[in-house]
C-alpha positions in Angstrom: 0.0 0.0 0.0 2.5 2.6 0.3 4.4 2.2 -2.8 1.3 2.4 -4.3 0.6 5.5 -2.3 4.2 6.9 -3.3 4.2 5.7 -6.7 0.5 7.9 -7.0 1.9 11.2 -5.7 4.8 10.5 -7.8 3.0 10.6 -10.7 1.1 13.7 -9.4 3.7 15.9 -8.5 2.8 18.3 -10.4 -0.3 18.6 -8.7 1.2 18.0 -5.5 3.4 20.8 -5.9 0.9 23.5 -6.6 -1.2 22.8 -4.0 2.0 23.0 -1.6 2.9 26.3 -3.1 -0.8 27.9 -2.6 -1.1 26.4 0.8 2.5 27.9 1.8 0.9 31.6 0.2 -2.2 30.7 2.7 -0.2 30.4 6.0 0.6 34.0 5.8 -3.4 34.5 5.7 -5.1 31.9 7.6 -4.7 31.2 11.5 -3.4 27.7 12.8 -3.1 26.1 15.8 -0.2 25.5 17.8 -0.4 21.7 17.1 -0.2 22.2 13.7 2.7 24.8 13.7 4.6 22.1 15.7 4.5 19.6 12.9 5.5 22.3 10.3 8.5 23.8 12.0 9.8 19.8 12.9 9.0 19.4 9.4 10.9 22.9 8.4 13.7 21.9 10.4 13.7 17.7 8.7 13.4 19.4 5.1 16.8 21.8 5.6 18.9 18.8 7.0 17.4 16.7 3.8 18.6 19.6 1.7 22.2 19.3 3.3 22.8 16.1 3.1 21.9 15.7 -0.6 24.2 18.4 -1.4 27.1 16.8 0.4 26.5 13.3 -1.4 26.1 15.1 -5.0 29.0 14.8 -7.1 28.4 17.4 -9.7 26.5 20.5 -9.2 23.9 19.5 -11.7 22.6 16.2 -10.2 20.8 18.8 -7.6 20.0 21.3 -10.8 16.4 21.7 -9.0 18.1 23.5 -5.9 17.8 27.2 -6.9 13.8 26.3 -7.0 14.3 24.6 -3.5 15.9 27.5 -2.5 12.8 29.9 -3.0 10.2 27.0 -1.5 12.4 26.7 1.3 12.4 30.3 2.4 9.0 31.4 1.3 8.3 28.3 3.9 9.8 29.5 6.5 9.0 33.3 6.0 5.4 31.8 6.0 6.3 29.9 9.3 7.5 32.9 10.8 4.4 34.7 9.7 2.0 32.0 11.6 3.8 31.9 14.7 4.1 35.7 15.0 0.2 35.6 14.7 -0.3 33.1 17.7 2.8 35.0 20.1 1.1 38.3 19.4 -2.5 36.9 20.2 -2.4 34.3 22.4 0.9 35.1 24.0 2.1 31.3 22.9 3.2 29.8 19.8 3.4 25.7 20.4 6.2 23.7 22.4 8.4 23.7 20.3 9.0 27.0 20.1 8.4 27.5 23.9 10.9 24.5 24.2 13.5 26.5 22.1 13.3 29.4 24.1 13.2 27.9 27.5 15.3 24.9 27.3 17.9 25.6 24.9 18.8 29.7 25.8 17.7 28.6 29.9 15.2 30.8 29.7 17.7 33.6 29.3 16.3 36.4 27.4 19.7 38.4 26.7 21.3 34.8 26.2 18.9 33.6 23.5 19.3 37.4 21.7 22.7 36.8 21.7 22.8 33.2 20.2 20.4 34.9 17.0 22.3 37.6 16.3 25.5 35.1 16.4 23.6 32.7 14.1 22.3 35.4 12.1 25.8 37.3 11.1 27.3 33.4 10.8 24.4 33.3 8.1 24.9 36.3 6.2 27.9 37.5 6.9 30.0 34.9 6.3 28.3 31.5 4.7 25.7 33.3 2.1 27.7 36.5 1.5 30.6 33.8 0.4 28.4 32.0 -1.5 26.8 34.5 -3.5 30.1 35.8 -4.5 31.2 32.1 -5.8 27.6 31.7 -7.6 28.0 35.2 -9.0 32.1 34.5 -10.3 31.0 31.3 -11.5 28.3 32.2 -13.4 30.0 34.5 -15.4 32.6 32.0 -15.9 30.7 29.8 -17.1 28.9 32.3 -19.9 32.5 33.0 -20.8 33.8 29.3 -20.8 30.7 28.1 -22.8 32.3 28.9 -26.4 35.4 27.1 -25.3 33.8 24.1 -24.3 31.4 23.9 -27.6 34.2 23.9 -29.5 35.6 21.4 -27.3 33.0 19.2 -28.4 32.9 20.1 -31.8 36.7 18.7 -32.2 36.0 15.7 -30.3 33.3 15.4 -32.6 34.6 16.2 -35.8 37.5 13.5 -34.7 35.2 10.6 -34.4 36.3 10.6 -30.4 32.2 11.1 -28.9 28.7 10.3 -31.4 26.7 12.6 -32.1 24.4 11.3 -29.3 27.2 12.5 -26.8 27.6 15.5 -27.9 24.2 16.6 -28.2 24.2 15.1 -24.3 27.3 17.3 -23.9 25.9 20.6 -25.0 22.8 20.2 -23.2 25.0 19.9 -20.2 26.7 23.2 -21.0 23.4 24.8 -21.0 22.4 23.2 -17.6 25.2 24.3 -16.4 24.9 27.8 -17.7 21.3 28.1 -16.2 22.2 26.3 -12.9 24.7 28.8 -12.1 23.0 32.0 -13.2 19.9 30.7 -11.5 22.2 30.4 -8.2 23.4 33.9 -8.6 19.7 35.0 -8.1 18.5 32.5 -5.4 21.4 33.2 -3.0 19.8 36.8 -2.3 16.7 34.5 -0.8 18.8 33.8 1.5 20.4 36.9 2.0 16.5 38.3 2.3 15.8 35.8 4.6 18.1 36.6 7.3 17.2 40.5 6.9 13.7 39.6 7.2 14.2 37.4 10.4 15.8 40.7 12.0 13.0 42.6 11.2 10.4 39.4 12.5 12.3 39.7 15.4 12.8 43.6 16.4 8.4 43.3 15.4 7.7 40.7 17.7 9.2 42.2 20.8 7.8 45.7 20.5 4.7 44.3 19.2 4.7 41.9 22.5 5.6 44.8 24.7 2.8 46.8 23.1 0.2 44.1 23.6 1.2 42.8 27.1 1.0 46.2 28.3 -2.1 48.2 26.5 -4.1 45.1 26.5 -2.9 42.4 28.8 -2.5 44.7 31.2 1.4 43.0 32.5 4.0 45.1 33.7 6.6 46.2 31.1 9.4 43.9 32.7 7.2 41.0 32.5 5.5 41.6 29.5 9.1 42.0 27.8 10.1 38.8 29.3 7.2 37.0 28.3 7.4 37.8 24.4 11.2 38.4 23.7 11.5 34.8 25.0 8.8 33.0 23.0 10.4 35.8 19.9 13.8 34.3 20.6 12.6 30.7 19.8 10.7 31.6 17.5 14.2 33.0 15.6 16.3 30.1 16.9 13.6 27.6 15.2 13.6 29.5 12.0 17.4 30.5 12.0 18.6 27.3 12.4 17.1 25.5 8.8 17.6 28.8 7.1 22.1 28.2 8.2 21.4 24.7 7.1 20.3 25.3 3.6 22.9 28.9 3.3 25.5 25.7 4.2 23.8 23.5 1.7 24.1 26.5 -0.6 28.0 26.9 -0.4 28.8 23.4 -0.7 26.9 23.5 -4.2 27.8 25.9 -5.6 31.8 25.4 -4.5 31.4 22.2 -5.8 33.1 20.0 -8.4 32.4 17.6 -10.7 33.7 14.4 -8.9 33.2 10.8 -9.2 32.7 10.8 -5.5 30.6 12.4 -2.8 32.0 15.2 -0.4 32.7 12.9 2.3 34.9 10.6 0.3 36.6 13.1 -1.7 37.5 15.1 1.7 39.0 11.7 3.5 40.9 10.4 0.3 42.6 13.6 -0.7 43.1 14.8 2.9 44.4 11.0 3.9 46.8 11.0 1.3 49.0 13.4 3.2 49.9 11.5 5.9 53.3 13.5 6.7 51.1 16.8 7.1 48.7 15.3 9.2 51.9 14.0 11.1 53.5 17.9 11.8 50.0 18.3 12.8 50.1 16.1 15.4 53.6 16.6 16.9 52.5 20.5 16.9 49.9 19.6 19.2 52.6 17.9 21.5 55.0 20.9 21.2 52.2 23.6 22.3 51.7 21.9 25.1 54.7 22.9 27.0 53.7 26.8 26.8 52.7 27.8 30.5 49.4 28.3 30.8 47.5 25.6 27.9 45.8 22.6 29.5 48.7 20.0 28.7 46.9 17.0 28.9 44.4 18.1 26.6 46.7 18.6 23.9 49.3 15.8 24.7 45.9 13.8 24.3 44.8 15.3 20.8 48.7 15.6 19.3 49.4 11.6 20.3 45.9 10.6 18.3 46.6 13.1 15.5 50.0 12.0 15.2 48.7 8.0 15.5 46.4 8.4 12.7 49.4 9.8 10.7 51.5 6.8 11.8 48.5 4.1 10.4 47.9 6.9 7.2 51.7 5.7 6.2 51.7 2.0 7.0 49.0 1.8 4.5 49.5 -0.3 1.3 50.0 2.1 -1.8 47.2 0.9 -4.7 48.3 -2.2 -6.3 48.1 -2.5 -10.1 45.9 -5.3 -11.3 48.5 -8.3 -12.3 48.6 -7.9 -15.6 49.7 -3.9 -15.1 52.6 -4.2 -12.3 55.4 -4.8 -15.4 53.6 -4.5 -18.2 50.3 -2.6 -19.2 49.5 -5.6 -21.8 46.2 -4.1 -22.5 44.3 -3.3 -25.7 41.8 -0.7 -26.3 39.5 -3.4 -27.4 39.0 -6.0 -27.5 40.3 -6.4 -24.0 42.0 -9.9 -23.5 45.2 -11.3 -21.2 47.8 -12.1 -23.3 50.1 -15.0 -23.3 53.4 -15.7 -23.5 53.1 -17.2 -27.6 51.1 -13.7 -28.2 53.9 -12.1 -26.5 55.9 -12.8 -29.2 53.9 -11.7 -32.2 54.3 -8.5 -33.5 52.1 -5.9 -32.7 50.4 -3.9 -36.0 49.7 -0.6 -33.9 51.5 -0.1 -30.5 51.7 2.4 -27.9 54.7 2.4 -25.6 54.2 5.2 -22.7 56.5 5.9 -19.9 55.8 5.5 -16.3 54.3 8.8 -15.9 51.7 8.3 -17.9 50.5 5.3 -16.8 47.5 7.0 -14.7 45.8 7.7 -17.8 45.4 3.6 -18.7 43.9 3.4 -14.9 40.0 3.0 -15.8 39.1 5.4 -12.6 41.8 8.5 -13.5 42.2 8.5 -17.2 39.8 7.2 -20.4 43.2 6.8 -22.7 41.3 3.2 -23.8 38.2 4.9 -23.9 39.9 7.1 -26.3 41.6 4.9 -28.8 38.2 2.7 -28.8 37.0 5.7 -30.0 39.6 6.3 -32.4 39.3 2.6 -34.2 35.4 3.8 -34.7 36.2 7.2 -36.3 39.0 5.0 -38.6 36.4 2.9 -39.4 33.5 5.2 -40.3 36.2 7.7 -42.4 38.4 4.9 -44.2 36.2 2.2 -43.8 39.5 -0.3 -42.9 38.7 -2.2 -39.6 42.0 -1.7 -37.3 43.4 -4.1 -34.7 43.4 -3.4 -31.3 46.0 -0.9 -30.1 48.2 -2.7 -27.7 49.2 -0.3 -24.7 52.8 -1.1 -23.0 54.8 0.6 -20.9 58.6 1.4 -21.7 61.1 2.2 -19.1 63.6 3.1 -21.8 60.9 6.3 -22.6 61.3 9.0 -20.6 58.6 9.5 -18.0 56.0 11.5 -20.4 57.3 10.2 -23.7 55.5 7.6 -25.9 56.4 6.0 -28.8 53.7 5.0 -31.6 54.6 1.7 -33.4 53.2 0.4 -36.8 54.3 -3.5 -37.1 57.3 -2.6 -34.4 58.6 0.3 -36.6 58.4 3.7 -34.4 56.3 6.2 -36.9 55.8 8.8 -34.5 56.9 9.9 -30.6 55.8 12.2 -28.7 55.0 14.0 -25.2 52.5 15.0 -22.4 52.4 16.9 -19.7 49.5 15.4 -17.4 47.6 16.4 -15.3 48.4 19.7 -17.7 46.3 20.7 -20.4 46.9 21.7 -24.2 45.7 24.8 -25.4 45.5 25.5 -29.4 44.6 28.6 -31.3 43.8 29.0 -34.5 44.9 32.6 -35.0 48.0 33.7 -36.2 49.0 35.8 -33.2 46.9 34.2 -29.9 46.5 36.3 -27.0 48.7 35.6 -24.4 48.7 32.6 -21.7 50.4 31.3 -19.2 52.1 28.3 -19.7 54.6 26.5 -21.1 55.3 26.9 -25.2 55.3 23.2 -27.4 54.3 21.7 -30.5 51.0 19.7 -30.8 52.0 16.2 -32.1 50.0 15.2 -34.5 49.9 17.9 -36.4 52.8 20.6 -35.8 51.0 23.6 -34.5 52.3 25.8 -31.7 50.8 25.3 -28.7 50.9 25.7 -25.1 50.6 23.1 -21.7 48.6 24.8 -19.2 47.7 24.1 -15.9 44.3 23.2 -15.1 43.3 26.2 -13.5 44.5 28.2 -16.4 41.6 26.3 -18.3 39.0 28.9 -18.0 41.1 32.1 -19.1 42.1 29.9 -21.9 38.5 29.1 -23.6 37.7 32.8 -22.5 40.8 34.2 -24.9 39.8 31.6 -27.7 42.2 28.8 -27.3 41.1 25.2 -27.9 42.1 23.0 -24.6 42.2 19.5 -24.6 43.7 17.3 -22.1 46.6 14.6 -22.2 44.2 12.0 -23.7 43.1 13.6 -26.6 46.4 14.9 -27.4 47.8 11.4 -27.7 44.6 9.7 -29.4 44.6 12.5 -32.0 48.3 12.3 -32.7 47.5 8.4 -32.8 44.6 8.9 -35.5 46.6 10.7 -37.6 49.5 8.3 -37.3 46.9 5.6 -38.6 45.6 7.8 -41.6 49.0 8.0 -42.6 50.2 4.8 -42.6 46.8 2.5 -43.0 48.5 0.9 -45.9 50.3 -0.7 -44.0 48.3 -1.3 -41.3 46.0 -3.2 -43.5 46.8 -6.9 -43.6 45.9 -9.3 -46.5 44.1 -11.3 -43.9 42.0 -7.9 -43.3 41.3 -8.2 -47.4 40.1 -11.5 -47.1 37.8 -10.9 -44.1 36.4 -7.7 -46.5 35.9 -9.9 -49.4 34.1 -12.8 -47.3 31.8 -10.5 -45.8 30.8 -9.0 -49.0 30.6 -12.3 -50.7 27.4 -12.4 -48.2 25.6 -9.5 -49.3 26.9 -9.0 -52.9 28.5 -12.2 -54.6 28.3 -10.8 -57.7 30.7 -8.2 -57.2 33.3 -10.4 -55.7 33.3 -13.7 -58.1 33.5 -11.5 -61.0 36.9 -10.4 -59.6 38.3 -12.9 -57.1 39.9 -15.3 -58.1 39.6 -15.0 -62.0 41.3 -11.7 -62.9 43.1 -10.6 -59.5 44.1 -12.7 -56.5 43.4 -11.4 -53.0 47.1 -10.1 -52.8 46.4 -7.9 -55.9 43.3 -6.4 -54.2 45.5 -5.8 -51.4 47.7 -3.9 -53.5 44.6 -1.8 -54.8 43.5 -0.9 -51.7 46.4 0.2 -50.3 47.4 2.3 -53.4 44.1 3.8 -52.3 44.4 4.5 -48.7 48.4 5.8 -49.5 45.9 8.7 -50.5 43.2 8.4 -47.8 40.3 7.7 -50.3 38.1 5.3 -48.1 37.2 1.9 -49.5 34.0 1.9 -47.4 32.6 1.2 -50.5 34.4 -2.0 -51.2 31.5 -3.1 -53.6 32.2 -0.1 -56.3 36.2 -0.7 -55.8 35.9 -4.3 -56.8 33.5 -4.1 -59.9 36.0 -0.8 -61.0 38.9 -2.8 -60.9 37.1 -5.7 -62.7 36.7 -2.8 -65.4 40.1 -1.7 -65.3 42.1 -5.0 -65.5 39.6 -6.5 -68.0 40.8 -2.9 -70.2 44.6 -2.5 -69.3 45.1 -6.1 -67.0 47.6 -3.5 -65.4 47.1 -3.1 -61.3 48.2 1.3 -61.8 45.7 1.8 -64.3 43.1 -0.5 -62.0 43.7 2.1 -59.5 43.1 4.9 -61.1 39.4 3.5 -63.0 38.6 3.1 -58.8 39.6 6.7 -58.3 37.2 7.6 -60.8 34.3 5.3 -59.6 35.0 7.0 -56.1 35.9 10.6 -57.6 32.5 12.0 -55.8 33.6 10.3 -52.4 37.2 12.0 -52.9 36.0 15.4 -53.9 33.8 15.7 -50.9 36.3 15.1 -48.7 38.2 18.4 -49.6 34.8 20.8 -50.6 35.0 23.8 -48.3 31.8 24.8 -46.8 30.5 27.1 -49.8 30.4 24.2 -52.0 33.8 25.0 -54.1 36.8 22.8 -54.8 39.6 25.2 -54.2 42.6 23.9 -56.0 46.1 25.0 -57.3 46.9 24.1 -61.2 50.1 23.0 -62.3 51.2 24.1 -65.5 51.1 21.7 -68.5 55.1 22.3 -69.7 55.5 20.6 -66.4 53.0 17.6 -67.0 54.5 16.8 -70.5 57.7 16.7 -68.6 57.1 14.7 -65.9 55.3 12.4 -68.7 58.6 12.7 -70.6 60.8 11.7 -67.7 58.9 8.8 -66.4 60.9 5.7 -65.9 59.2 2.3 -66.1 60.3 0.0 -63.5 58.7 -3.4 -62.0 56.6 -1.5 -60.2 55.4 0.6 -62.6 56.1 4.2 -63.9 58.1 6.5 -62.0 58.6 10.0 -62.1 62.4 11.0 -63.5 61.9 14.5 -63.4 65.0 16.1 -63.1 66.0 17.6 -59.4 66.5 21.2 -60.1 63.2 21.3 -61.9 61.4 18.9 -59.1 63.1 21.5 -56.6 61.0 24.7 -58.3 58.2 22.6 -58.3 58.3 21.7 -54.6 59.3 25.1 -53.4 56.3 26.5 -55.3 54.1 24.2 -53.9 54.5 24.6 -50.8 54.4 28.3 -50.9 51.2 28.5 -52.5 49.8 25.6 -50.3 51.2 27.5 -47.0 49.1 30.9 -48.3 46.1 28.6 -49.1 46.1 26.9 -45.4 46.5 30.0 -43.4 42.9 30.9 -44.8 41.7 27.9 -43.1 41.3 25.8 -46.4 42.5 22.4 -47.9 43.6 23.0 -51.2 44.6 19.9 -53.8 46.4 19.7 -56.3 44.5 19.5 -60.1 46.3 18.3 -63.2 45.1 15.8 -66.2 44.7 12.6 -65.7 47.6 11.2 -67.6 50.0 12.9 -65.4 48.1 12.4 -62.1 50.1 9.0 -60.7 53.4 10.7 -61.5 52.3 14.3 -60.1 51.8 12.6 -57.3 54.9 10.6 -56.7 56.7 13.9 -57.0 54.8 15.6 -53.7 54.0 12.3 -51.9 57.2 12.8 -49.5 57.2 16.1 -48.9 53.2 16.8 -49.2 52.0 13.7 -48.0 48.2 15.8 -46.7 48.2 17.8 -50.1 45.7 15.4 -52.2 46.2 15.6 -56.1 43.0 15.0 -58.4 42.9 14.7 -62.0 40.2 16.8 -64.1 38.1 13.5 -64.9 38.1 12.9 -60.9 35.7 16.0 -60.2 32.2 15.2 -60.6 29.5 17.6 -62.3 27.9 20.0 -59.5 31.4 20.7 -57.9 32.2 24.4 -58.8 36.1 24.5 -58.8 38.0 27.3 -57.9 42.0 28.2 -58.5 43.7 30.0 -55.5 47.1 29.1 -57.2 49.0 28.0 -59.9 52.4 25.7 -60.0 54.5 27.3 -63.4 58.3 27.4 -64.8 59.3 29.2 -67.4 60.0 28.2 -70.9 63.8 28.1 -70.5 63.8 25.9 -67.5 61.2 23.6 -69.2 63.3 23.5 -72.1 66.7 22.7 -70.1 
């Protein structure tokens, strides 16, 4: 019957909250009896140490995002209180038992005593706790409102790097906004509380001389007794009211100076403060020292130094956290799936690896750092941009590194290094000439840009001056998803091509019989795909690659020409990939005098044509390439290169090594609809062609 009961008002809240609201509103109106003042003050006073205690076992600020409105029930609740038993003391001359019991038992019947304790409770309230807090809820607010286009960009990189779904960051933003609202809400309610306490001054200063009016003019007491009489019953009256209304200005403070946390107050408060055991030990022995100055109560603080100094003494005896088994030499773990390895797997060679010195090892510990989490996240984006499935990422630790180096491995070979600064943060700026920070200047990894590690603190002014900050993580699973776009040729495997072909043999036979194995083995499909992802065109769409290169070895039988009929059959897929956001292709021309020669030069070998162009000519061509590439990208845009079909393979084999990011497309490769534009052009002149 009562969850039944419960589970009914719960799904009339709504209602149940109106009504509570109007009924507060008629307190202030209608009379009620002592009896059923008691119950509402014990209630007043069970409802603030509710409030408390949920804001002590919160571990952000927005699981208790319904406080500001709490806030303003609360003391409307109490003001309404205090209206209702200001009504019976002025009337009657009594207001209930409890607050006769607060003003004769817990002040001793002590009018000067119980004044005293109020105004002491009263400047403890707003004085210290809600003028503090207001202040924090104020600063914080407009933090926040400055912090919010930091932190939406935030998400848009994690985003736009396949590291969160769009479900996340949706989640993500809306959070933002919560928190936005929370804290701007906070900045208003606090002055409730501020109001409250001014108002229970006033309640207070009213009720006496009212009393003293009343008892004399028509109670006929003597002034002395009639000023006893109601300044004591006015006195607990205040003391009942005060003492919820410091309880929720506490609660206040502790929300609004809150963290996000994994833990509760409590917990966080023990753990970080136990962790110190040698400054809870000069604690102790301090203790012991002051008692030897005349005058101080020795045994008292030989008593309190010894137990202080105990509790040190069992804080350092304490086991430090032991790493799982499979951690205490070696991480051995994989972003996923997550297996134990043995000792024959020991001795494979690892196609992506990730060797991280010791000081990095808290971010692979599931409860401080989401480094996995990351590079899980980093096989999906891989996946969804290239379409090429990637093993898991084995995680070691290296003592050889230095403590925040790491090394990134393809098949054992080391293809990129780098380092971190935890628990310090990364902040990036796109502009030319960022405002300045502190911190400590550096180069992101993965892609070469000045940058800064900040401290954490320093986050806020950061975002607030435009900066992009990221944390040790993302650094390392960004550089990491580069590293794998660059080299996912050889990350793929030919057992990953036959696991492709099986699994479209399912769903489209058609397109793999009429290639596999009559006019190309799986080896040579192999070698078509990774000709393709040398230039990061996805083969997501495995079907159209396969019935292209049926076309193109049926016309040529040769494997470069094969390529080139997929390019085509992907050119819309490749084009998007590099269409700036009003729809254009920007690209930079190459002359034709420098086509013919290339085409002139070309030296066939076993693996096909290469580029002989001769190396003061290849030189001009470079150097102007990546001048007018370096103009192009400062404007924020990814320019390729554009030259005729014929020449494309060989183009590219010239500015492969020293512009491996620069895409080149041929004419035929740019589909109808895609309005190109030319921001450069790549020319010699006639004598240098000549030579």
């Amino acid at each position: 019957m009562p969850d039944n009961l419960l589970e009914r008002i719960g799904k009339q809240s709504d209602v149940v909250m109106a009504v509570g609201i109007i009924g507060l509103v008629g307190m202030m109106v209608i009379p009620l009896p002592a009896v059923l003042l008691d119950v509402l003050l014990t209630l007043n006073l069970g409802t603030a140490l509710c409030i408390l205690l949920v804001s002590m076992y919160v571990k952000r600020p927005l699981d208790f995002s319904v406080f500001p409105s709490m806030l303003l029930v609360a003391t409307l609740f109490r003001l309404a209180l205090n209206v209702s038993s200001t009504r019976l003391i002025l009337l009657q001359g009594s207001a209930g038992k409890v607050i006769e019991a607060f003003g004769q038992f817990v002040v001793g019947g002590d009018v000067v005593v119980g004044l005293i304790l109020f105004v002491i409770l009263v400047v403890i309230q707003f004085v210290v706790i809600t003028n503090g807090s207001g202040r924090v809820a104020e600063v914080a607010a407009r933090f926040t409102l400055d912090e919010m286009p930091g932190k939406q960009m935030s998400i848009d990189a994690d985003l736009n790097a396949g590291l969160i779904g769009e479900a996340e960051a949706k989640a993500r933003r809306r959070d933002i906004e919560r928190e936005a609202d929370f804290y701007g809400a906070m900045d208003g309610a606090s002055k409730f509380v501020r109001g409250d306490a001014i108002a229970g001054i006033i309640i207070l200063l009213v009720n006496i001389i009212g009393g003293m009016i009343i008892g004399a003019t028509r109670l006929g007491m003597p002034a002395g007794e009639a000023f006893q009489r109601f300044a004591l019953l006015t006195v607990g009256d205040g003391l009942i009211s005060q003492i919820p209304a410091l309880l929720i200005s506490t609660a206040t403070g502790l929300v609004v100076t809150r963290a996000a946390s994994e833990d509760n107050l409590g917990a966080e408060v023990s753990g970080q403060i136990t962790t110190q055991p040698r400054a809870v030990a000069i604690v102790g022995l301090m203790l012991i020292a002051f008692s030897v100055v005349p005058g101080l109560p020795t045994p008292v603080f030989v008593a309190v130094g010894a137990a202080i100094a105990s509790l040190a003494y069992y804080l350092s005896r304490r086991p430090a956290k032991e790493l799982p088994p499979d951690e205490e030499s070696d991480l051995e773990r994989a972003a996923a799936p997550e297996a134990k390895d043995s000792v024959e797997d020991l001795l494979q060679v690892d196609r992506i690896c990730i060797r991280i010195g010791y000081g990095l090892l808290a971010l692979t510990d599931p409860d401080s750092g989401d480094l996995l989490d990351r590079i899980s996240g980093v096989r999906k984006q891989i996946a969804q941009e290239l379409g090429l499935v990637i093993p898991s990422v084995r995680v070691r630790d290296d003592v050889s590194l230095g403590p925040h180096e790491y090394v990134i491995s393809v098949k054992d070979a080391e293809v990129a290094r780098g380092k971190l600064r935890p628990p310090m943060l990364l902040a990036l700026s796109s502009k030319p000439e960022p405002p300045s920070i502190p911190g400590e200047d550096t180069t992101e990894p993965a892609f070469g840009l000045p940058a800064k590690w900040i401290r954490t603190q320093d986050a806020a002014l950061a975002e607030a001056r435009g900066y992009t900050v990221v944390d040790a993580s993302t650094v390392l699973a960004t550089h990491l998803s580069e590293t794998i776009k660059q080299r996912a040729s050889d990350v793929l495997s030919r057992q990953d091509v036959q696991d492709m072909i099986d699994a479209l043999r399912e769903r489209e036979p058609a397109a793999v019989n009429d290639v596999v194995p009559d006019l190309a083995s799986v080896g040579q499909v192999q070698q078509v795909l990774r000709a393709l992802l040398d230039e990061r065109v996805p083969v997501r769409d495995f079907a159209t690659i396969l019935e292209a290169m049926a076309d193109g070895l049926r016309a040529t039988g040769n494997l470069d020409d094969a390529v080139e009929v997929c390019r085509l059959a992907l050119s819309r897929v490749i084009c998007n990939q590099y269409v700036a956001e009003d729809g254009s292709l920007k690209v930079i021309t190459i002359q034709p005098e420098i086509e013919h020669r290339c085409m002139e030069t070309a030296v066939q070998t076993t693996q096909g044509p290469v580029c002989g162009l001769e190396v003061g000519m290849a030189m001009r061509v470079l150097t102007q390439v990546r001048d007018a590439a370096e103009d192009i990208m400062q404007q924020g845009i990814q320019p390729a290169l554009l030259c005729s079909p014929q020449a494309r393979r060989l183009v590219r084999q010239l500015t492969a090594r020293d512009f491996p990011t620069i895409p080149v497309i041929s004419h035929s490769e740019v589909p109808n609809g895609i309005n190109v534009q030319v921001l450069g052009r790549i020319a010699v002149d006639a004598a240098t062609a000549a030579a």
